[in-house]
Backbone as CSV, one residue per row, in Angstrom:
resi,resn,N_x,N_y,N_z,CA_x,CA_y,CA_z,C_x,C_y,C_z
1,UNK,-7.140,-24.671,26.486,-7.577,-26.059,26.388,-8.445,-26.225,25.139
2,UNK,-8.341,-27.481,24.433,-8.860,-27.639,23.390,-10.363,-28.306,23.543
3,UNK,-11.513,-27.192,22.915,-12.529,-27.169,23.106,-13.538,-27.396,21.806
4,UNK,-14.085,-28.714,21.845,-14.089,-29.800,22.341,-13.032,-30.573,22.489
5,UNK,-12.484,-31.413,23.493,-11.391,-32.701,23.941,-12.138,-33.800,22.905
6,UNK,-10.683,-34.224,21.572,-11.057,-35.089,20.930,-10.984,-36.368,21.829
7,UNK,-11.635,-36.972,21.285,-11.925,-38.922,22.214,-10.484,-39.086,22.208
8,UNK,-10.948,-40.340,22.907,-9.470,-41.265,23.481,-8.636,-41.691,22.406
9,UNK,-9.555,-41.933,21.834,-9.132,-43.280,20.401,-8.339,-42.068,19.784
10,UNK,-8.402,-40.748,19.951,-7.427,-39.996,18.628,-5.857,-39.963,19.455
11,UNK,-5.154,-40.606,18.113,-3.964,-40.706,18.383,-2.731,-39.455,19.480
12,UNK,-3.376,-38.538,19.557,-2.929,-37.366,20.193,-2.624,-37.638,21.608
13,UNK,-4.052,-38.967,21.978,-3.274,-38.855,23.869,-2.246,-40.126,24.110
14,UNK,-1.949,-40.860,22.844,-0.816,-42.020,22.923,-1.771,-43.007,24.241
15,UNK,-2.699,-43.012,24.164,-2.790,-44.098,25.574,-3.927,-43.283,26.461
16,UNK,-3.164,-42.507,26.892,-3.222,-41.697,27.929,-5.184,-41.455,28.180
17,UNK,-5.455,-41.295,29.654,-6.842,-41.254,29.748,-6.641,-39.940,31.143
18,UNK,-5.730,-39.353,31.328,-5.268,-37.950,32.247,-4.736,-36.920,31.346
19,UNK,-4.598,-35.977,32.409,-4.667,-34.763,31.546,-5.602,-34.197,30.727
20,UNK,-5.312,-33.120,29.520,-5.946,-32.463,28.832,-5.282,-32.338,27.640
21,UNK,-5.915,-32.201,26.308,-5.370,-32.010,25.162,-5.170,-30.171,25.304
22,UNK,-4.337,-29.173,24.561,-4.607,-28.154,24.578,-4.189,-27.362,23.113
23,UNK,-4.167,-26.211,22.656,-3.983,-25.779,21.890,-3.034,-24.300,22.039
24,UNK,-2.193,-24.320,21.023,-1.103,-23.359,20.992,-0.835,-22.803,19.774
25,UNK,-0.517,-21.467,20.005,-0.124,-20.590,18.757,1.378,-20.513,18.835
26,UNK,1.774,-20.838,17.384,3.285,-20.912,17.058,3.127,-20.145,15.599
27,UNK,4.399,-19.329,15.531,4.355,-18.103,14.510,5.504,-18.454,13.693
28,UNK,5.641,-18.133,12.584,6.867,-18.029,11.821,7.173,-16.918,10.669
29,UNK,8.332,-16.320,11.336,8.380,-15.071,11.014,9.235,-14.983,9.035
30,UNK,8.634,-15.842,8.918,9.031,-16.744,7.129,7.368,-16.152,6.491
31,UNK,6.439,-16.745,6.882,5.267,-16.353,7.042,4.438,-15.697,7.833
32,UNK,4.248,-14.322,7.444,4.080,-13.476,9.112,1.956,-13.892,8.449
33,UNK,1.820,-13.215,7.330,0.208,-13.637,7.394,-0.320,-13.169,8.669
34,UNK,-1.935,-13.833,8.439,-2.783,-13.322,9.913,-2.030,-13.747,10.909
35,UNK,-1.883,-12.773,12.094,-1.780,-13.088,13.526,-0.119,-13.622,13.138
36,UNK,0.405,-12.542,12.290,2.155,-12.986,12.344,2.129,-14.131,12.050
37,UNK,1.864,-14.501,11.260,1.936,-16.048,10.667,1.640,-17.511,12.127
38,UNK,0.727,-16.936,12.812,0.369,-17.764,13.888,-0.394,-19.187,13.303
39,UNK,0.356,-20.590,13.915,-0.343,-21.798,13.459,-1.368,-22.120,14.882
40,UNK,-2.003,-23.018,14.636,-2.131,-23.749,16.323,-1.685,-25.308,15.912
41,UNK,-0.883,-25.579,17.175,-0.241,-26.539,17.527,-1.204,-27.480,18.567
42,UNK,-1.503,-28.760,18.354,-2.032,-29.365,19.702,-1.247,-30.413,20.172
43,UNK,-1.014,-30.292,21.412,-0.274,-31.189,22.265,-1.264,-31.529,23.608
44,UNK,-0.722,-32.766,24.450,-0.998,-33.085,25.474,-0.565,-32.927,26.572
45,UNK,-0.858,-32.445,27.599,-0.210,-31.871,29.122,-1.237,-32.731,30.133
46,UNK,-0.213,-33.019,31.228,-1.184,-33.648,32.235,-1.219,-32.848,33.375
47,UNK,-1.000,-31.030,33.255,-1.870,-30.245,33.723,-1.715,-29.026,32.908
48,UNK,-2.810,-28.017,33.401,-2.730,-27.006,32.427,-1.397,-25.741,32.737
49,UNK,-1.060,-25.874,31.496,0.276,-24.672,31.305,0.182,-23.715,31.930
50,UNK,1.115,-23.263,32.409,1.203,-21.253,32.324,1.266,-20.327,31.171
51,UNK,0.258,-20.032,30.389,0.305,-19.260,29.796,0.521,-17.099,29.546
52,UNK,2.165,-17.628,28.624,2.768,-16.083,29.051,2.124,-15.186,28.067
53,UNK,2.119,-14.157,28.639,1.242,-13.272,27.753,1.946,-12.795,26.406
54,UNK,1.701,-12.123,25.235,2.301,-11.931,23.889,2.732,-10.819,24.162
55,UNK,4.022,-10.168,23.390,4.829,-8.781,23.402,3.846,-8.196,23.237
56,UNK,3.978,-6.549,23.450,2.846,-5.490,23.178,3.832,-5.657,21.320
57,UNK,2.898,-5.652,20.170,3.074,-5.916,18.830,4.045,-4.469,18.724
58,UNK,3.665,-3.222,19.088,3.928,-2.298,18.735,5.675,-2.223,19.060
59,UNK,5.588,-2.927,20.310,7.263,-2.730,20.431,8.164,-3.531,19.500
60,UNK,7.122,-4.457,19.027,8.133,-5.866,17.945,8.253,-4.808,16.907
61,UNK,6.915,-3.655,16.726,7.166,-3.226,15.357,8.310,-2.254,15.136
62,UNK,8.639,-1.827,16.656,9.907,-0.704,16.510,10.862,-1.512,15.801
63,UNK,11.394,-2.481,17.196,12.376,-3.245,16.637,12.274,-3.742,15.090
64,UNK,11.324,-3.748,14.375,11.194,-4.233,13.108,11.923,-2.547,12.035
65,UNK,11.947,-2.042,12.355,11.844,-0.608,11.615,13.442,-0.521,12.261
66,UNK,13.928,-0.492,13.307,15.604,-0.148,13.842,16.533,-0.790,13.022
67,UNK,15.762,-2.335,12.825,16.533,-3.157,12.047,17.100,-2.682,10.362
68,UNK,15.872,-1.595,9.826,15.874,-1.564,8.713,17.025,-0.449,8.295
69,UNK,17.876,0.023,9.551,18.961,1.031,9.315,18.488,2.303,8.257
70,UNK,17.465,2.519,8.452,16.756,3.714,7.189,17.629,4.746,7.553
71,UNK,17.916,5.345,6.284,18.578,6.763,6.189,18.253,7.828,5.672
72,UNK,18.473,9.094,5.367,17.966,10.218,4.601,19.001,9.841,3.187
73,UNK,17.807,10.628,2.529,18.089,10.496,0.904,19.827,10.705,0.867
74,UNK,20.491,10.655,-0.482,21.607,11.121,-0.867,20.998,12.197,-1.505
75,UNK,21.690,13.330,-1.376,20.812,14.140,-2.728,21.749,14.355,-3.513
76,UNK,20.943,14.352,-4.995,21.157,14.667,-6.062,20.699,16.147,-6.318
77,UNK,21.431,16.970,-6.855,21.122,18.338,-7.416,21.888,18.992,-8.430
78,UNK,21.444,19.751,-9.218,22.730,20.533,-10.076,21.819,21.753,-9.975
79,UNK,22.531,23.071,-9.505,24.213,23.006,-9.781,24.600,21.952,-8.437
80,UNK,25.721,21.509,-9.045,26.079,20.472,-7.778,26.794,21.135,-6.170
81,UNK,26.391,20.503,-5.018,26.836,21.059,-4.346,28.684,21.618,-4.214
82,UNK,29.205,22.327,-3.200,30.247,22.479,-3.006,30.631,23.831,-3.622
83,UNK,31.932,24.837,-3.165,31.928,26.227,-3.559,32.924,26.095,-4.952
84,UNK,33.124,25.012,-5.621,33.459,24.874,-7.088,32.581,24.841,-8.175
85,UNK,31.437,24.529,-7.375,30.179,24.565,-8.607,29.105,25.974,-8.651
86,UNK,29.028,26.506,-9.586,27.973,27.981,-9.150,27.041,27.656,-10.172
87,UNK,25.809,27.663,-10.060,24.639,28.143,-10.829,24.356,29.181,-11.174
88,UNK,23.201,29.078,-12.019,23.118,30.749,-12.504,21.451,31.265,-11.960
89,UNK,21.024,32.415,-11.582,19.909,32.298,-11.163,18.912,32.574,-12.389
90,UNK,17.616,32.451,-12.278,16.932,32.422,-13.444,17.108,30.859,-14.930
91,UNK,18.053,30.330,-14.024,18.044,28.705,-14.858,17.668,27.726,-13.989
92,UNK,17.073,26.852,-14.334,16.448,25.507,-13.746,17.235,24.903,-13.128
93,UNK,16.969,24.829,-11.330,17.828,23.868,-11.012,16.855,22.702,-11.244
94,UNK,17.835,20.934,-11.129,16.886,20.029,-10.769,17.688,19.159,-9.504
95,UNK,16.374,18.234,-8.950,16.876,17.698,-7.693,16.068,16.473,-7.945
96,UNK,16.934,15.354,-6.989,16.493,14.032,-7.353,17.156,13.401,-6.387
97,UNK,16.321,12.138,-6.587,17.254,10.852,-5.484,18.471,10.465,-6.438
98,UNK,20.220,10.807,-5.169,20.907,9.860,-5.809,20.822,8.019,-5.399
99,UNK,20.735,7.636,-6.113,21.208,6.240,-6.132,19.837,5.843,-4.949
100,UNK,18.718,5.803,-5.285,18.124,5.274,-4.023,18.154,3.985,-3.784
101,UNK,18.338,3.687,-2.427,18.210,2.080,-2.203,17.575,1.941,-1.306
102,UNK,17.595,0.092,-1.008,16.345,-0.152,0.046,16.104,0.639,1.229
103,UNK,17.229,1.148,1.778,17.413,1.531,3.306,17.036,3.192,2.769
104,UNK,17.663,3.766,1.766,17.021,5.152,1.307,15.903,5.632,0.886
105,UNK,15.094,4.623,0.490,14.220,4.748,-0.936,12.974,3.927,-0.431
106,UNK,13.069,2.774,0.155,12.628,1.321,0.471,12.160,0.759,-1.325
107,UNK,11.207,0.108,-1.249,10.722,-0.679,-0.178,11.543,-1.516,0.107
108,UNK,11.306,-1.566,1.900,11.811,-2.838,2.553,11.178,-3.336,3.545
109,UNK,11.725,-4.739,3.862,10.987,-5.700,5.111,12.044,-6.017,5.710
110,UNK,11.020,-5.740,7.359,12.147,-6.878,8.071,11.025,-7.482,9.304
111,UNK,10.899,-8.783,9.661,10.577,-9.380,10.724,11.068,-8.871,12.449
112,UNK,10.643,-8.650,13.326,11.281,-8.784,14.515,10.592,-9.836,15.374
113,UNK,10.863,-10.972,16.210,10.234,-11.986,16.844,10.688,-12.021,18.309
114,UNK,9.597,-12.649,18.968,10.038,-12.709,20.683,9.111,-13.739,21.082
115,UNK,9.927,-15.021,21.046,9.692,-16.524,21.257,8.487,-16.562,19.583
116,UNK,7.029,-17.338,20.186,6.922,-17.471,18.798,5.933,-16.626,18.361
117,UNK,5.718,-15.436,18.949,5.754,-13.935,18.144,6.207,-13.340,17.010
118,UNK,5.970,-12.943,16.177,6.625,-12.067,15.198,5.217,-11.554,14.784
119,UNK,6.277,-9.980,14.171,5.591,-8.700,13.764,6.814,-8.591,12.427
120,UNK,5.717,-7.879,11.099,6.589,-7.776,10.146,5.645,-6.416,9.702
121,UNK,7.404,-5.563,9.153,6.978,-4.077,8.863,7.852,-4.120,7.432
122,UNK,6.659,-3.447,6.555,6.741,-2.412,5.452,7.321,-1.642,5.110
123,UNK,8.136,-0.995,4.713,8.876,0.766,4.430,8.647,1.399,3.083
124,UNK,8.373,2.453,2.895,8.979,3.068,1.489,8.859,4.464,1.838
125,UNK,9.699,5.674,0.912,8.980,6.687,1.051,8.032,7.509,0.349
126,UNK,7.138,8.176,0.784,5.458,8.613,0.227,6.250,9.723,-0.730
127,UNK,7.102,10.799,-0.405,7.772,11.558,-0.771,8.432,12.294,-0.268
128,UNK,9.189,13.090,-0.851,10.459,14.172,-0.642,9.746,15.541,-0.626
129,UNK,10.123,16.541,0.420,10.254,17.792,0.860,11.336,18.545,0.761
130,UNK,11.671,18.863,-0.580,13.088,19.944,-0.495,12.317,21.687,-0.240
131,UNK,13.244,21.619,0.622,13.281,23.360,1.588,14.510,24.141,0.597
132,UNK,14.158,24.905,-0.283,15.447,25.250,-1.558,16.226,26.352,-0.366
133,UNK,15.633,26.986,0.544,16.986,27.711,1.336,16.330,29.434,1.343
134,UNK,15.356,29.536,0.086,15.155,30.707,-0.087,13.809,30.994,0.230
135,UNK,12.900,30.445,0.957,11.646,30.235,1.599,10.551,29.359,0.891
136,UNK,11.735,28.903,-0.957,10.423,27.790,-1.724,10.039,26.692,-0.376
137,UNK,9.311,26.109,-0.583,9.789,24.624,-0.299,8.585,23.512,-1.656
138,UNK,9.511,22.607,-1.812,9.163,21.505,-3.096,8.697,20.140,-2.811
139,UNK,8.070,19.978,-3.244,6.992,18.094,-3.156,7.349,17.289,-4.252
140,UNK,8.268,16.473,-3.945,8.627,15.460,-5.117,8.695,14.363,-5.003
141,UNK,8.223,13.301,-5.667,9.059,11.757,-5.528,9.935,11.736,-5.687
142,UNK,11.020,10.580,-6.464,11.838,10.107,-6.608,12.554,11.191,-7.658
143,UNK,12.345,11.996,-8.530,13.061,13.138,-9.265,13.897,12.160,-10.282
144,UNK,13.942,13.057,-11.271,15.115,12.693,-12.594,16.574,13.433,-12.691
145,UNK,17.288,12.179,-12.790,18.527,12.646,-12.816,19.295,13.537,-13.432
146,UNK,19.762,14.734,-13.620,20.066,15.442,-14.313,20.707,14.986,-15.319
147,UNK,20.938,14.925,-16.791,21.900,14.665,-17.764,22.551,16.203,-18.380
148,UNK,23.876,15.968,-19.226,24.020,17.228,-19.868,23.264,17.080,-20.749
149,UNK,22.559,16.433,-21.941,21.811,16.537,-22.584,20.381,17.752,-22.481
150,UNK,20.330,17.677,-21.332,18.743,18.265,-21.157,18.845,19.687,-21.428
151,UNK,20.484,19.798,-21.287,20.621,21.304,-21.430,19.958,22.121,-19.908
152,UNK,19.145,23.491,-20.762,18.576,24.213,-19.872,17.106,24.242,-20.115
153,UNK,16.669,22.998,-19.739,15.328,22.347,-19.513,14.759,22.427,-18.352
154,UNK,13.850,22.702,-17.779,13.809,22.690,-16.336,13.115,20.768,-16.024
155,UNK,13.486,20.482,-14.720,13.239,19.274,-14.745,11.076,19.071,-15.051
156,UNK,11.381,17.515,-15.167,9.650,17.515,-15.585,9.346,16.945,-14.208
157,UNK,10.075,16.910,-13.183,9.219,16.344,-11.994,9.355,17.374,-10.508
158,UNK,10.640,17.275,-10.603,11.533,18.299,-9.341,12.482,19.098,-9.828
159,UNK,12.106,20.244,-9.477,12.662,21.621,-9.856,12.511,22.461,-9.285
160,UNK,13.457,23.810,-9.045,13.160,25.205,-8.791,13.818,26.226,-9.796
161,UNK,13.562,27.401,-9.326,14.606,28.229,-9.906,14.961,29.476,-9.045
162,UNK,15.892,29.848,-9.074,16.052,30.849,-8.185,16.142,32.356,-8.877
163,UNK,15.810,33.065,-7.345,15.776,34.292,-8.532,16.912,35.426,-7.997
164,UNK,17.809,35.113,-6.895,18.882,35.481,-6.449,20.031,34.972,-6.549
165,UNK,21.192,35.554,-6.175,22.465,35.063,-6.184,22.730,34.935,-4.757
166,UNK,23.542,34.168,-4.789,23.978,33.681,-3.330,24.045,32.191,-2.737
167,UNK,24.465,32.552,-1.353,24.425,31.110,-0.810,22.995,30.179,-0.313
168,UNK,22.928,29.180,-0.648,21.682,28.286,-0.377,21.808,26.739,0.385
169,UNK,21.021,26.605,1.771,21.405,25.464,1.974,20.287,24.739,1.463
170,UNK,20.100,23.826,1.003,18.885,23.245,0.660,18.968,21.799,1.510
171,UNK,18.109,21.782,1.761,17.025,20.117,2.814,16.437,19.513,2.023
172,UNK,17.168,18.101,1.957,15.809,17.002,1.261,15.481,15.941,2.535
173,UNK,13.874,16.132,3.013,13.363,15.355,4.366,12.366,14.215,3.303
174,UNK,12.847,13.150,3.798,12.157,12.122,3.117,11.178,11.539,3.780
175,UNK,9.754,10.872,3.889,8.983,10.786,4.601,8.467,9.824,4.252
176,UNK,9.055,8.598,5.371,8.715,7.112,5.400,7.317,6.826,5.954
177,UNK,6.609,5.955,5.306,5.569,5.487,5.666,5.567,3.906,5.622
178,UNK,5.425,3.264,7.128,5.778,1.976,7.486,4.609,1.550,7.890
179,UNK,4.042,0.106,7.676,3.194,-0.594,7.598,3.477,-1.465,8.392
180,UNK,2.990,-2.164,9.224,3.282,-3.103,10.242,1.793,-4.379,10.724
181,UNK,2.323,-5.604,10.958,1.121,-6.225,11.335,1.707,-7.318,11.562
182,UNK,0.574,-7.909,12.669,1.373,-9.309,13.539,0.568,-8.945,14.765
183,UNK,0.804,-10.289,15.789,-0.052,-11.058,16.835,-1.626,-10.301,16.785
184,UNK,-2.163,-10.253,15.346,-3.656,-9.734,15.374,-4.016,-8.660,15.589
185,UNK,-2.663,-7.530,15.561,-2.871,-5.974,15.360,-1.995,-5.612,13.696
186,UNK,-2.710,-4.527,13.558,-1.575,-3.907,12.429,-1.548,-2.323,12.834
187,UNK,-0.844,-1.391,12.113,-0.693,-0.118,12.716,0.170,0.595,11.048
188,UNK,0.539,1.845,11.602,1.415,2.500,10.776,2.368,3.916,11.122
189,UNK,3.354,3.196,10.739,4.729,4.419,11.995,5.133,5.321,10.240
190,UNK,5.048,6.562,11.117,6.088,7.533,10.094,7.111,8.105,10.615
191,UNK,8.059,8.084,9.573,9.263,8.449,10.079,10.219,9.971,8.734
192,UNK,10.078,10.775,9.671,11.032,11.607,8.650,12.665,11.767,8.651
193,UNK,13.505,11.623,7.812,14.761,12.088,7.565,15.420,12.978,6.679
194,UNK,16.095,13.495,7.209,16.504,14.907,6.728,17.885,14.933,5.924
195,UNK,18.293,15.386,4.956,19.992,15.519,4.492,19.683,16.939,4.115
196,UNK,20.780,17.328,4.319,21.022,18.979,3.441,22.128,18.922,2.775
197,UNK,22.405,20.123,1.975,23.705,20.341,0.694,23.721,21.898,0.552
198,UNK,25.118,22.680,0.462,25.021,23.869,0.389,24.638,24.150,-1.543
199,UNK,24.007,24.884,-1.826,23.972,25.121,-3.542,24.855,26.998,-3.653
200,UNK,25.644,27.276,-4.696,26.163,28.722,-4.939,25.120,28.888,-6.118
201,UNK,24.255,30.229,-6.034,24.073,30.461,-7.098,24.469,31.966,-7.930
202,UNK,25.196,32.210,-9.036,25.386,33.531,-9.192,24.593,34.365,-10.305
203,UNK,25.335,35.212,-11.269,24.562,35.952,-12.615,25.570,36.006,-13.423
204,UNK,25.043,36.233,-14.549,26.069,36.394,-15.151,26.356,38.034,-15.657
205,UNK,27.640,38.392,-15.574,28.162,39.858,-15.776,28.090,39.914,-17.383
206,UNK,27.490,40.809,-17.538,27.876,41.224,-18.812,28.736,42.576,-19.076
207,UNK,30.316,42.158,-19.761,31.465,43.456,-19.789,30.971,43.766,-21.128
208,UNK,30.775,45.640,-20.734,30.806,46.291,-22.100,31.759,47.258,-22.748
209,UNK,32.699,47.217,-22.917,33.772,48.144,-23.292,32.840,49.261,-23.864
């Protein structure tokens, strides 16, 4: 109920000298802002409403994050995966995001609403964890794409090198950090995803007649 009840004379009760003026929160998930983009609305009732209680925020915020279809990285690496490509050990591999996009990479938004509720969540990822297969494991952002140009440069961001021959599975776990806020809470969900790729790496023989 709206506290203080404006006088008669304000156009709000049309006439009316029953009932109660009251006040209401209406959200729009266009503008999430404080309290999920909550307005107050005043209308007139000639008794007092049932007022339903608001979603727990946290569940709007799942649904806000399901929506966002997030995936694990593509990875990028050379030597490139598959048993046609071999590396050499003692040369620079490098590793990187292929092609990142919103759902890989973020940032992204998405709203979730329930009546005039809404909660709106954040995404991106903080960084990448490649596990090289051989007990390294690597801390990278977003990584540079390999060119042939670079030659045998080792990368300037994400890199290893190996010092064996053989088979390697390598893991890139990407590690989302989501931001969330609405009906007057905010919070923050993490989420990890994982891709792997087999890498060959060999030596090179040297024949001496």
């Amino acid at each position: 109920m709206t506290d203080p009840q404006p006088d008669f004379v304000d156009p709000i009760w049309a006439g009316r000298t029953d009932g109660a003026i009251y006040d209401c929160l209406a959200g729009s998930p266009s503008n999430p802002g404080l309290f999920g983009g909550m307005s107050v609305l005043r209308y007139w009732a000639a008794t007092a409403p049932v007022m339903a209680a608001p979603p727990d925020p946290a569940d709007l915020a799942a649904e806000a994050v399901e929506s966002m279809n997030l995936s694990a990285i593509t990875i990028g690496i050379v030597p490139e995966p598959g048993p046609d490509s071999v590396g050499l050990i003692g040369m620079p591999v490098w590793m990187w995001v292929e092609q990142p996009s919103e759902s890989t990479w973020g940032p992204i938004t998405r709203t979730a609403s329930s009546g005039p509720w809404s909660v709106t969540a954040t995404g991106e990822v903080a960084d990448v964890t490649w596990e090289m297969g051989d007990g390294a494991v690597v801390h990278c952002e977003e990584g540079v794409p390999y060119q042939d140009a670079f030659g045998k440069q080792p990368s300037p961001s994400c890199g290893h090198t190996y010092s064996e021959q053989g088979e390697y599975t390598v893991s890139a776990t990407s590690h989302w950090v989501i931001q969330w806020n609405g009906i007057g809470q905010s919070g923050t969900i993490r989420l990890d995803l994982t891709q792997s790729a087999p890498v060959t790496m060999g030596e090179v023989q040297v024949l001496r007649q």
